[in-house]
Structures are given as structure tokens and as C-alpha cells.
N, CA, C and O atoms as a GROMACS GRO file, in nm:
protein
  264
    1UNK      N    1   4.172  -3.603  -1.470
    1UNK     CA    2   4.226  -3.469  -1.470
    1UNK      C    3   4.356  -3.466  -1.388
    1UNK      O    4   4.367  -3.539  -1.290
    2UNK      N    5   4.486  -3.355  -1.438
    2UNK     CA    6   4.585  -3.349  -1.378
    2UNK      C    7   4.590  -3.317  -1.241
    2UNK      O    8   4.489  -3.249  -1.224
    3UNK      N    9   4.633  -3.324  -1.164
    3UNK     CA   10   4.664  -3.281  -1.048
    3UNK      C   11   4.749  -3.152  -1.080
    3UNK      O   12   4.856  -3.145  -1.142
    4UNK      N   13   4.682  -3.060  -1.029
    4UNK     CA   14   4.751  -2.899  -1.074
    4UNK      C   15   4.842  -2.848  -0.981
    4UNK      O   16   4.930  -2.768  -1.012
    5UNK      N   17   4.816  -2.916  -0.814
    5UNK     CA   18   4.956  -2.858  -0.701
    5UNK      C   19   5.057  -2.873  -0.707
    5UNK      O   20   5.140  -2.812  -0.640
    6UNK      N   21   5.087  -2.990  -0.818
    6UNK     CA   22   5.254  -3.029  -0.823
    6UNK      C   23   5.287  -3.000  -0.989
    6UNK      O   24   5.217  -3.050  -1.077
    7UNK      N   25   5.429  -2.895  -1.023
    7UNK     CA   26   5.393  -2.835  -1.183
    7UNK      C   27   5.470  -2.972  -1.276
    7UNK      O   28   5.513  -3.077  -1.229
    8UNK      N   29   5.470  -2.954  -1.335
    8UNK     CA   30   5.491  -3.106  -1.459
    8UNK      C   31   5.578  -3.012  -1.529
    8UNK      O   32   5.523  -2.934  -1.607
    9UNK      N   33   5.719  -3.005  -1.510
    9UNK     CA   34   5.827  -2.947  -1.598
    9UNK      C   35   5.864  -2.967  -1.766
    9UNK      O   36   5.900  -3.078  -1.804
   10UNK      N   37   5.855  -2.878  -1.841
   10UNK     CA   38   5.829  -2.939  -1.980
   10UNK      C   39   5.990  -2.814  -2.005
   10UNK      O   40   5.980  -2.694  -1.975
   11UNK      N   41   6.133  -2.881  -2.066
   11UNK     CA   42   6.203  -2.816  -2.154
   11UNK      C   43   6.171  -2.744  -2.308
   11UNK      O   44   6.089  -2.760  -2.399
   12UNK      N   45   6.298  -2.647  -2.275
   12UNK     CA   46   6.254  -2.593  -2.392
   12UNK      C   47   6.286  -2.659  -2.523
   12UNK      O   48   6.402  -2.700  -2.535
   13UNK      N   49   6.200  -2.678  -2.628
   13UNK     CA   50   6.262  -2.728  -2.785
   13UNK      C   51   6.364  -2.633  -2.786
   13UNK      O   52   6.428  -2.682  -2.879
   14UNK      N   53   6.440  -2.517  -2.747
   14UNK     CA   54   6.566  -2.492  -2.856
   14UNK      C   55   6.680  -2.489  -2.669
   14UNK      O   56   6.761  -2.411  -2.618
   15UNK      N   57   6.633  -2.586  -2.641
   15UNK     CA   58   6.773  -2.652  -2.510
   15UNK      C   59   6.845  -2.712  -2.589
   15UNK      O   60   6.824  -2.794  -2.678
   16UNK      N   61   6.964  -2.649  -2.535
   16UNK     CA   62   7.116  -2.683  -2.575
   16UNK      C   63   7.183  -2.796  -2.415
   16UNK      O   64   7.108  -2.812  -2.319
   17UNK      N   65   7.280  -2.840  -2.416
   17UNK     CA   66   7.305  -2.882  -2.318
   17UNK      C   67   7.344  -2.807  -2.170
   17UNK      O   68   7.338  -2.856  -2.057
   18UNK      N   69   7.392  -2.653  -2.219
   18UNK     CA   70   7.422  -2.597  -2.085
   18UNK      C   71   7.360  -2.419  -2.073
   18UNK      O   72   7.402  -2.316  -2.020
   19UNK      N   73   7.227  -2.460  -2.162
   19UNK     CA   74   7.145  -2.350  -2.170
   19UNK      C   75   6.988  -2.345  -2.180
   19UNK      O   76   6.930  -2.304  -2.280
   20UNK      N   77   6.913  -2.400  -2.048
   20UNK     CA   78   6.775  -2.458  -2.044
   20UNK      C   79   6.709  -2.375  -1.986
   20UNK      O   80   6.749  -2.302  -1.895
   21UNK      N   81   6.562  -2.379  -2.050
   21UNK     CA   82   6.431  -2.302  -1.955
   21UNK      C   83   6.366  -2.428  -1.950
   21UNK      O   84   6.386  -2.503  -2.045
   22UNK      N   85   6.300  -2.462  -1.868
   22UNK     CA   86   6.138  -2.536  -1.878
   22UNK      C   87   6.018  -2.444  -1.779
   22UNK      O   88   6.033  -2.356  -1.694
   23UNK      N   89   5.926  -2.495  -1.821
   23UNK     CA   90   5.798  -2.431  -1.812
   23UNK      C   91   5.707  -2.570  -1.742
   23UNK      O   92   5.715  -2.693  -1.746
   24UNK      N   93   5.612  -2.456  -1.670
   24UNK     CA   94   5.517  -2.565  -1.617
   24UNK      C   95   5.402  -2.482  -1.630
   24UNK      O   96   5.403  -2.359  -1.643
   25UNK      N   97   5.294  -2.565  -1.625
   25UNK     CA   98   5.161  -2.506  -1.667
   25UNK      C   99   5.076  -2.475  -1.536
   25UNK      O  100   5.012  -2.580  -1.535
   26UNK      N  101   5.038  -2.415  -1.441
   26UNK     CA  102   4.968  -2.467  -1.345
   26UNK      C  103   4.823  -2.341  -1.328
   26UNK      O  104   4.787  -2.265  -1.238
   27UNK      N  105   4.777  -2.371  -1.456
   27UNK     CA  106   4.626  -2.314  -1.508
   27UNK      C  107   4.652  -2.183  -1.503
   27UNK      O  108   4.738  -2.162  -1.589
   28UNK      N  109   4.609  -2.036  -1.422
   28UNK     CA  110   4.600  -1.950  -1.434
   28UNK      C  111   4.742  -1.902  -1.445
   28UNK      O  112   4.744  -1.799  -1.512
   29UNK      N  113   4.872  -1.940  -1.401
   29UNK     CA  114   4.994  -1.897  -1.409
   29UNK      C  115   5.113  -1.998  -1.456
   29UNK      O  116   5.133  -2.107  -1.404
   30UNK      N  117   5.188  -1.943  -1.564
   30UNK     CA  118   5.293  -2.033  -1.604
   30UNK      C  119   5.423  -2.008  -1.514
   30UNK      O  120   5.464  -1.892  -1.505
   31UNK      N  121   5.503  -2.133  -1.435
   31UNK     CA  122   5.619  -2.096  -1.398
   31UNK      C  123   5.751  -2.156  -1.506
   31UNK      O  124   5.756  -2.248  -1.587
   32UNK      N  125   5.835  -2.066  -1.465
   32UNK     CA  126   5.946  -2.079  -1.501
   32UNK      C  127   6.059  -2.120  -1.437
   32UNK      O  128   6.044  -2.103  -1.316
   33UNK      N  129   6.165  -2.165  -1.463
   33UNK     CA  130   6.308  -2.211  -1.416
   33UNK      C  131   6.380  -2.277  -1.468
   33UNK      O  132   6.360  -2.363  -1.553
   34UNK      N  133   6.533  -2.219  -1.387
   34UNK     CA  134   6.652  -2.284  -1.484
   34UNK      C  135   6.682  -2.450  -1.500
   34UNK      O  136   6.728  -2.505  -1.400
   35UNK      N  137   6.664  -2.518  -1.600
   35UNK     CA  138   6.718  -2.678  -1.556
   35UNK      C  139   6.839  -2.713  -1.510
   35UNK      O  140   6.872  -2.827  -1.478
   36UNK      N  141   6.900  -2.625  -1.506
   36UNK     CA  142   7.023  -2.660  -1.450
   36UNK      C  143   7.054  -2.683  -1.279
   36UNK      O  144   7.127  -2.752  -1.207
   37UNK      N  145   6.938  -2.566  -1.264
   37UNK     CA  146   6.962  -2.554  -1.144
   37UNK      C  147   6.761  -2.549  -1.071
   37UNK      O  148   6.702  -2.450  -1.030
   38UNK      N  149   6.708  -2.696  -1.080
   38UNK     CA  150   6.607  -2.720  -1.066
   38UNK      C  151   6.539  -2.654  -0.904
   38UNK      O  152   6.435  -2.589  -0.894
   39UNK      N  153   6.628  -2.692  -0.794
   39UNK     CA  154   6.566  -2.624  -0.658
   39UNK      C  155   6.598  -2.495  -0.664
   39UNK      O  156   6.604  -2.445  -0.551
   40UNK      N  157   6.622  -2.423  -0.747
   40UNK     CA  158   6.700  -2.302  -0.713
   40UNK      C  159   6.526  -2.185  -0.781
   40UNK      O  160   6.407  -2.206  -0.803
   41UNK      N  161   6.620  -2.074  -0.786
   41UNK     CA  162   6.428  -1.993  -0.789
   41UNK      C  163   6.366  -2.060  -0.942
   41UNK      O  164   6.409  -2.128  -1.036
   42UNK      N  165   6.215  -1.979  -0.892
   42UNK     CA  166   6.133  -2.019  -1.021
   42UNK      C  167   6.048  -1.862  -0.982
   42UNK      O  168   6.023  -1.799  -0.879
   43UNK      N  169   6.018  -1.841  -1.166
   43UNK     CA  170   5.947  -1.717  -1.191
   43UNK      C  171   5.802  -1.750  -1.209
   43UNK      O  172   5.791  -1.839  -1.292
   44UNK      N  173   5.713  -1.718  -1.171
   44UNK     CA  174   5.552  -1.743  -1.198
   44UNK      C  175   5.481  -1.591  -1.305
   44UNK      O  176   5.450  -1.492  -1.238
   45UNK      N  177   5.464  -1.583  -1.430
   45UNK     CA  178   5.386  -1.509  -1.461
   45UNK      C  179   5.230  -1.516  -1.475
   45UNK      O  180   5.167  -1.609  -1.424
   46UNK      N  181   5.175  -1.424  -1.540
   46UNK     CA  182   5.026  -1.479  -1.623
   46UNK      C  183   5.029  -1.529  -1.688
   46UNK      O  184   5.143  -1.569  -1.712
   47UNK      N  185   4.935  -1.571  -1.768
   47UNK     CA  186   4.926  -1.655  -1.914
   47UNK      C  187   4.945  -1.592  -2.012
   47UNK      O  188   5.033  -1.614  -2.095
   48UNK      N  189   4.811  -1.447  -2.015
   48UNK     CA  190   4.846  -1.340  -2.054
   48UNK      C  191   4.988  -1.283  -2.104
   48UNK      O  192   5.029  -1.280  -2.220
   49UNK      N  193   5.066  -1.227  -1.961
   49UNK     CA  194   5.215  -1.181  -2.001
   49UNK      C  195   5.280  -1.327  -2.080
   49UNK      O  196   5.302  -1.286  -2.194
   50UNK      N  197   5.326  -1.498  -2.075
   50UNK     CA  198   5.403  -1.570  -2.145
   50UNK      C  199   5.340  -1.559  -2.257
   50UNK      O  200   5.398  -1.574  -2.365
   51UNK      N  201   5.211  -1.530  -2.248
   51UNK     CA  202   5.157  -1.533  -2.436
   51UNK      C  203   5.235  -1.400  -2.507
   51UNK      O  204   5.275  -1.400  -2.623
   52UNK      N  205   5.246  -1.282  -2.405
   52UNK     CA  206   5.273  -1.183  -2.506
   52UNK      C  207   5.438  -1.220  -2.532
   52UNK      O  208   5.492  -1.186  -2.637
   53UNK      N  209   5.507  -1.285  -2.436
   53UNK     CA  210   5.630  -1.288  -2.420
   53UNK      C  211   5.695  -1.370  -2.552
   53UNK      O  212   5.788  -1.332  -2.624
   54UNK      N  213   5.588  -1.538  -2.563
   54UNK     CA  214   5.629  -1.609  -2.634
   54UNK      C  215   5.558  -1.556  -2.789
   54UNK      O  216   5.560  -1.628  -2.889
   55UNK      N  217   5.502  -1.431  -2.786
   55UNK     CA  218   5.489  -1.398  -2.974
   55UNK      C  219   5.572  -1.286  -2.970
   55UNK      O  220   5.626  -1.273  -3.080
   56UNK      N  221   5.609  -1.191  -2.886
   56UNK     CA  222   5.720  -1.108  -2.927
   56UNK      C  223   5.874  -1.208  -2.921
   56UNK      O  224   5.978  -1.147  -2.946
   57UNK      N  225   5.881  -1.339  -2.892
   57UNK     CA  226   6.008  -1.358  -2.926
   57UNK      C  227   5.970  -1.441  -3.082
   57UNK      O  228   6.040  -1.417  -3.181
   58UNK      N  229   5.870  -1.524  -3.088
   58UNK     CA  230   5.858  -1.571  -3.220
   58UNK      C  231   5.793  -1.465  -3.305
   58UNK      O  232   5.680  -1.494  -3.343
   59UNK      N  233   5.840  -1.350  -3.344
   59UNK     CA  234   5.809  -1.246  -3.436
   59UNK      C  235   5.960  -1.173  -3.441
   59UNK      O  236   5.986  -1.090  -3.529
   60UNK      N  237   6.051  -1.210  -3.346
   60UNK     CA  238   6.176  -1.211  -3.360
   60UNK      C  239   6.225  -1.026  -3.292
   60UNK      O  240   6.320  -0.961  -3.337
   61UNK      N  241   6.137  -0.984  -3.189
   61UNK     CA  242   6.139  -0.854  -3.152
   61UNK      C  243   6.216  -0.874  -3.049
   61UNK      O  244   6.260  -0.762  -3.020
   62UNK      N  245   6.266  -0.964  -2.964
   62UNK     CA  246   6.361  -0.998  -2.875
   62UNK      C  247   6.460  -1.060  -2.922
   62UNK      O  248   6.516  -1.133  -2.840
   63UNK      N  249   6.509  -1.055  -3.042
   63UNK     CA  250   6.598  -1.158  -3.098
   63UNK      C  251   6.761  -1.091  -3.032
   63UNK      O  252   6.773  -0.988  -2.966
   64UNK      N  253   6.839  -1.158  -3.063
   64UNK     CA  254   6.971  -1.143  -2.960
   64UNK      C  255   7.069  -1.083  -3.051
   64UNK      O  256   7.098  -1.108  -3.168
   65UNK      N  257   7.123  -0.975  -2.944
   65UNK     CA  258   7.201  -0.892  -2.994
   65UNK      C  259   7.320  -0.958  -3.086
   65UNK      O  260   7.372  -0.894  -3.177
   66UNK      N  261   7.363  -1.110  -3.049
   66UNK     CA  262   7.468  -1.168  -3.086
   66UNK      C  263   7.499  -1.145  -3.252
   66UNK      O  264   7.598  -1.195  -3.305
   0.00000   0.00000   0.00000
């Protein structure tokens, strides 16, 4: 079994070179942060909230104003 105190950084599939999230899993809460800037902050949600987060963007309800 993993060792859960230290998070295991996973990028995002749609990283570009100067536009990264990765994610870490650490059971009851997913964190977040920029790869660019690895010591710098990190966001911790629920599982709950990234689940709702990651199907309202793959249903395309956050899609970008661009």
C-alpha cells in the first residue's frame, strides 16, 4: 500500500508547456497545484467537490470564454 503523507503529483493530459495543473490523490482530499511553480501554494478540495468540478468541465459547462 501507498504511503498517503507524501502526495504523488500526476499532470494534467491537456498540459501544454507553459500551462499545467497536476493533482495528487491523498484519499479523502484531492490537492492541487501549479507545475510551474511546484513549492509555491497548493489547493486541497473534497473528492466530492473535484468530482463535481471534473464532470461540469467534461460536459463542457465551464468551457472558456475564448
Amino acid at each position: 500500500m501507498r504511503d498517503r503523507s507524501t502526495p504523488v503529483w500526476v499532470k494534467s493530459s491537456r498540459c501544454d508547456a507553459s500551462n499545467c495543473v497536476e493533482v495528487a490523490d491523498m484519499g479523502p482530499e484531492i490537492l492541487i497545484r501549479n507545475s510551474l511553480f511546484p513549492a509555491g501554494d497548493v489547493v486541497g478540495v473534497s473528492r466530492r467537490d473535484w468530482g463535481a468540478f471534473v464532470a461540469a468541465v467534461a460536459s463542457g459547462r465551464l468551457a472558456s470564454a475564448e
